[in-house]
N, C-alpha and C positions, 0 to 999 in steps of 0.2 A: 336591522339597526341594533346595537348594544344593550343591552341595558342601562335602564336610567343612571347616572353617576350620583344624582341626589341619593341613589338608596345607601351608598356606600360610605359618602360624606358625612361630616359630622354636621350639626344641627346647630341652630344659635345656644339654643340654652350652654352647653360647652363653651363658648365664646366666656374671657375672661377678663380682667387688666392684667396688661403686662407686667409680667414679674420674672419669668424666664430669662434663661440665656439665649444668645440669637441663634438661628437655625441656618445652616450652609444649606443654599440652593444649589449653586456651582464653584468655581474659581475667583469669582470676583461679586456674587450676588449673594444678599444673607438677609433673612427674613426673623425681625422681631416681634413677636405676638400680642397681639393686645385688645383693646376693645374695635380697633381695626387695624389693621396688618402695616407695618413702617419694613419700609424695606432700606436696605445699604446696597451701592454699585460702588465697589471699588476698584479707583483706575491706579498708574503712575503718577497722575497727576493733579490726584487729589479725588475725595471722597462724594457720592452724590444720593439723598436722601432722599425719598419717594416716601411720601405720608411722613407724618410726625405723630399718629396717636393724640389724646386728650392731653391736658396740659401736665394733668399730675402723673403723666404714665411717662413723660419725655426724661426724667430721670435713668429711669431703666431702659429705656431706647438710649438714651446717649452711652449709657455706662455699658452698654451692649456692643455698641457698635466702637466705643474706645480700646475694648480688648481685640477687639477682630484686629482695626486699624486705628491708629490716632494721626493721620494725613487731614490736611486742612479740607472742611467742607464745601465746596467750590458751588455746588448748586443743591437745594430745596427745591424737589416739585409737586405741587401738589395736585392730586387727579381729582380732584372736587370739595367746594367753601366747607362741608359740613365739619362737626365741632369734633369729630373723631379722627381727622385729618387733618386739620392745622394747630390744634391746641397749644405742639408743642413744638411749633416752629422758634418761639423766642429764645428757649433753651438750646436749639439744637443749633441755631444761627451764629457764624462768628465775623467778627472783622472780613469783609468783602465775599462773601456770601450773595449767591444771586438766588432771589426768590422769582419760581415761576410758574405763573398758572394762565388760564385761559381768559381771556378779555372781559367775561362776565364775572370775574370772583369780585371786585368792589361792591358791583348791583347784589350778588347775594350775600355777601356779608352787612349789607344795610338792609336786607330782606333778616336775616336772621338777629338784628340789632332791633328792628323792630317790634320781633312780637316774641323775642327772647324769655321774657317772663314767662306770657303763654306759654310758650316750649318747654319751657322747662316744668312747669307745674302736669305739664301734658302726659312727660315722658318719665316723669317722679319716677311710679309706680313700676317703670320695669329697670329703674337704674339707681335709684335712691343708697339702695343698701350697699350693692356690690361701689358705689365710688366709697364711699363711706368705708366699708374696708378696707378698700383698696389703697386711699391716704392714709392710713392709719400704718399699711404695709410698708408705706414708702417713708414715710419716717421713721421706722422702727429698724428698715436691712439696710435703708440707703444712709439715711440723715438728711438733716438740713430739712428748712421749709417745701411745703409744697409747691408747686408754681401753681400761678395762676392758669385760666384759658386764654392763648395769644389770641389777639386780633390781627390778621398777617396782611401786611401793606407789600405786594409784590414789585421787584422791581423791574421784571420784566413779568408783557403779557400780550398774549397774540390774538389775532382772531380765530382761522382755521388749523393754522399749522408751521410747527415752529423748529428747525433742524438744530444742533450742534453736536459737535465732538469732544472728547473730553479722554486724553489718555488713548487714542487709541480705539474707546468706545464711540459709536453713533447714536445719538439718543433722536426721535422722531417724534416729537408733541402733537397729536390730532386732538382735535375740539370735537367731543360727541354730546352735542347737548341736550342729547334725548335719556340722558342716565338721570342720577339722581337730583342733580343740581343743574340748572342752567351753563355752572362751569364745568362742568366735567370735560376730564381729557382723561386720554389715555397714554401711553409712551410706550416707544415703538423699537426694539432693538435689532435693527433689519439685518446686521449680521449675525446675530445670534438665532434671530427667529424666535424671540420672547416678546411678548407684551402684559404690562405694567397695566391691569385694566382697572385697578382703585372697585369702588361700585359699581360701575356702568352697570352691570348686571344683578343689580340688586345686594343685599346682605351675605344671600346665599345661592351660589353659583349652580344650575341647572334647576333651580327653582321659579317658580310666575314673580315675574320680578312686582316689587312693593307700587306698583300704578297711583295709591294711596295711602297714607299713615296716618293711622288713630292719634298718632301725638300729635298730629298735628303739618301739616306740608302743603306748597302747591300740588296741583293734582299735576301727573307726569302724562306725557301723551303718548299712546299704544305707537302711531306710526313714525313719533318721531324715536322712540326708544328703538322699533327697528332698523329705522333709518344710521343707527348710532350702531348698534349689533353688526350691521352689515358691511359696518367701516372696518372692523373687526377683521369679520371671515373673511373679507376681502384680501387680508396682509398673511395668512394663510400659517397660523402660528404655529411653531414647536411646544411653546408652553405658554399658558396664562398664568401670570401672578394677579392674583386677585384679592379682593377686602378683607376677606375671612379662610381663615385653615389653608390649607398646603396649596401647592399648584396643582393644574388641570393639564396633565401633557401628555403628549402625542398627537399628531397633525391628524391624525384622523378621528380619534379621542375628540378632540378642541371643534372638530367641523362635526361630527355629530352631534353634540350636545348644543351648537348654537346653532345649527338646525332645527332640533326638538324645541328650544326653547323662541326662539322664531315664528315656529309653525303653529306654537300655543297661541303663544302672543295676537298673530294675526288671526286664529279660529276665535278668541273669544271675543275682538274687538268685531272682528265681522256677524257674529252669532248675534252681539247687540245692537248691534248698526240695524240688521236686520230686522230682529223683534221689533226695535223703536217704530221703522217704521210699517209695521204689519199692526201696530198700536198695542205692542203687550207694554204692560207697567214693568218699573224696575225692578218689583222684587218676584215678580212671575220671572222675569228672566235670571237674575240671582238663583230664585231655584232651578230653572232649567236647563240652564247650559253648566254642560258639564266635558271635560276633555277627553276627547277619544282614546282609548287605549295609546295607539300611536304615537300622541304626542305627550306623554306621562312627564310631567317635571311637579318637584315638591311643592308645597305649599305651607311650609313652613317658617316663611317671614312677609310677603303677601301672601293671598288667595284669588282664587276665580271671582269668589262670589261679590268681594269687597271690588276687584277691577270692574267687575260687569257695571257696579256702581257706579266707578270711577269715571267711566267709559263714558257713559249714560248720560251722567253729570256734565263732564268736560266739552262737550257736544250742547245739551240742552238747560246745565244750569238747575238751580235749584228746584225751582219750581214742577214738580211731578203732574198736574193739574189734574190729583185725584180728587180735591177738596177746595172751594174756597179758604174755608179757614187758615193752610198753605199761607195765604195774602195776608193775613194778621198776626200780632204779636202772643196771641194768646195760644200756647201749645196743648197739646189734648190731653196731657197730663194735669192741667188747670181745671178738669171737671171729672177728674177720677174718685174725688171724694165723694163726689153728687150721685157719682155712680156708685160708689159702693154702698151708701145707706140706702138708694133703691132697692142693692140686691141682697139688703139685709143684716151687711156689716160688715168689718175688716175679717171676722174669722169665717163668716159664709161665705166668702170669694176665697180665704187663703184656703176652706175647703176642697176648693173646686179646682185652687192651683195643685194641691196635694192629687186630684184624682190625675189631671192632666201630667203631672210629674211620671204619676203609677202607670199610666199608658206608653209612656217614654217619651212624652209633649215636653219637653224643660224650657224651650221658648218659651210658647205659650203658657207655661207653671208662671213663669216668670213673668211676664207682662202680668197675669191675674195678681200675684205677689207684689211686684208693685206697684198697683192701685192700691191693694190693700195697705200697706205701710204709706202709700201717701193719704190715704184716709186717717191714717193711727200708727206715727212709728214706733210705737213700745208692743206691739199687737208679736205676741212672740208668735202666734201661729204663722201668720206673715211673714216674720223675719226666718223662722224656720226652714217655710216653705221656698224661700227668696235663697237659702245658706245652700239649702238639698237642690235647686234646680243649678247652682251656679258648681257646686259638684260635678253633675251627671254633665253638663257640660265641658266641664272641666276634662273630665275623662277620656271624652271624643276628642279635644282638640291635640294635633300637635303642631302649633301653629305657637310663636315664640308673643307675637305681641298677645294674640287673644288669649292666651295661656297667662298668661301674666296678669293681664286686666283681670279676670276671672277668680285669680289666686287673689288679688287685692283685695274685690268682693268680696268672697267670702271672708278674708281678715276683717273687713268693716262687719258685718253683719254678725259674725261670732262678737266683736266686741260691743256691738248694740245687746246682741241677747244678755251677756254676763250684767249688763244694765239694766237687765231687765227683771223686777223680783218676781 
């Protein structure tokens, strides 16, 4: 087998708003970049736009895809409800326009209306800054107001699978609802032998797909995401256009790698299936399974350790039954205070997080550190100790959301010290 393709590929941090010009795929296919990938299909018979990017990025998606061609836009499809993919349907929409997505984008757009707030306060920290320049960009090269995020009301939507032509091209809509969203699809170009995979495959292509997000998601299910995979290899592609950075081609390129990333997939969901029932806890199996050589894919927007969670979870639900307490409202952070004047004070623990730091423990630095500051948050040794473990962790990661979270951290924690005389 080849080598991994994650090693080659670029990484999320890379990942920007679109500002670029668009990028020629082939003859009729042209890919604009952005916080997620909008692609153009142009026929004879009019133009057909795959993703629309966030709302305020659809300026440069349209003015991209106007130089390529300005043919009337005949169809929007969108390969799944999330906010990086329809944003900018409102702008890119005109007079008789058919919007099309899979049967469940209503249910998730009333999933993602609901705890909107939440989401977004979730996801601040790895997005905050970059939109914030990024409007500021688009008013200053393009003009004109930003748009808002569309809410996109489809006018057509199917269950499993939905054929037309257009110009000449054959477009093929399959429902893989094992990707990110409930509505995920993918689009099928049987005579080209390209597919339009949006995320199914996560952020980042040959990587353990995101099973869970920190910002906040339903959890995704290991065997239905292969079951979605193997709809895939099944159509036996020339090239995948995917969410993020360039395509993935050659037929046997395309079937290696969603082989490898298959064969992860199903080693860690089965490695925890097993544990659970051999009765290891969650986080004994977090630490223990780990990927055989053989099946190497990044972990650069999810990870093993967080899926093994996922996994664990999605099967057995919150409840771990290491503890009563579990069953109550009162978290173990609610009696860290009590412990630390046990053991002397906020600076005899953040001692102790400092020796654990010096062994190469930056967890456990951590957890000792934060007892200590919930004992006393102006406790600089604490806050120190808490800035230096979120570092050395720092260091280990390359993983985009943990990287990010981490970097936040320590921004709070530096600007607690400077408050502190």
């Amino acid at each position: 087998m080849p080598a991994p393709l994650h090693r080659s590929r670029p990484d999320f941090f890379s990942v920007r708003p679109a500002s670029g010009e668009a990028h020629r795929i082939n003859d009729f296919i042209w890919l604009s970049e952005g916080l997620s990938n909008s692609y153009l299909v142009v026929t004879p018979e009019g133009r057909v736009v795959i993703n629309t990017g966030m709302g305020f990025e659809a300026p440069v998606h349209k003015r991209n895809y106007d130089a390529v061609n300005d043919g009337p836009v005949r169809y929007i499809l969108l390969t799944q409800g999330h906010v990086d993919h329809v944003g900018g349907v409102d702008l890119l929409h005109e007079p008789g326009t058919r919007i099309v997505a899979q049967a469940n984008c209503a249910a998730h757009q009333t999933d993602d209306a609901r705890i909107a707030a939440f989401r977004a306060r979730r996801s601040a920290f790895a997005f905050s800054d970059v939109i914030a320049e990024a409007s500021a960009w688009i008013q200053q090269n393009i003009g004109g107001p930003v748009p808002g995020q569309s809410k996109p009301e489809p006018t057509l939507t199917f269950e499993k699978q939905h054929a037309f032509e257009l110009g000449g091209v054959r477009f093929e809509l399959i429902a893989t609802p094992g990707g990110e969203t409930t509505d995920s699809m993918v689009i099928w170009l049987p005579d080209h032998g390209i597919c339009f995979t949006g995320n199914l495959f996560s952020a980042l292509f040959g990587h353990f797909p995101n099973l869970v997000t920190i910002r906040g998601d339903r959890y995704r299910e290991a065997p239905r995401f292969v079951e979605s995979l193997d709809r895939v290899a099944a159509l036996e592609p020339e090239m995948l256009l995917v969410g993020h950075h360039g395509p993935v081609e050659g037929k046997e390129v395309v079937r290696a790698e969603l082989a490898r990333v298959r064969g992860a997939v199903l080693y860690v969901h089965d490695e925890t299936v097993r544990g659970m029932n051999e009765g290891k806890d969650v986080h004994t199996l977090m630490r223990e399974i780990r990927l055989p050589p053989d099946l190497e894919v990044g972990q650069g927007y999810g990870t093993v350790p967080w899926s093994v969670r996922a996994i664990w979870e999605t099967y057995a639900g919150w409840f771990h039954g290491r503890s009563t307490t579990e069953l109550y409202d009162v978290p173990p952070w609610s009696v860290h205070p009590d412990l630390v004047e046990l053991a002397g004070g906020p600076e005899v623990v953040a001692a102790r997080a400092r020796e654990r730091l010096e062994r190469g423990e930056a967890v456990e630095a951590l957890h000792l550190a934060e007892a200590a500051l919930a004992a006393n948050a102006r406790s600089r040794d604490a806050l120190e100790a808490g800035r230096d473990a979120h570092r050395a962790l720092e260091a280990q990661s390359e993983n985009f959301w943990l990287t990010s979270w981490i970097r936040r951290r320590i921004a709070e924690l530096e600007r607690a010290l400077e408050n502190v005389s």
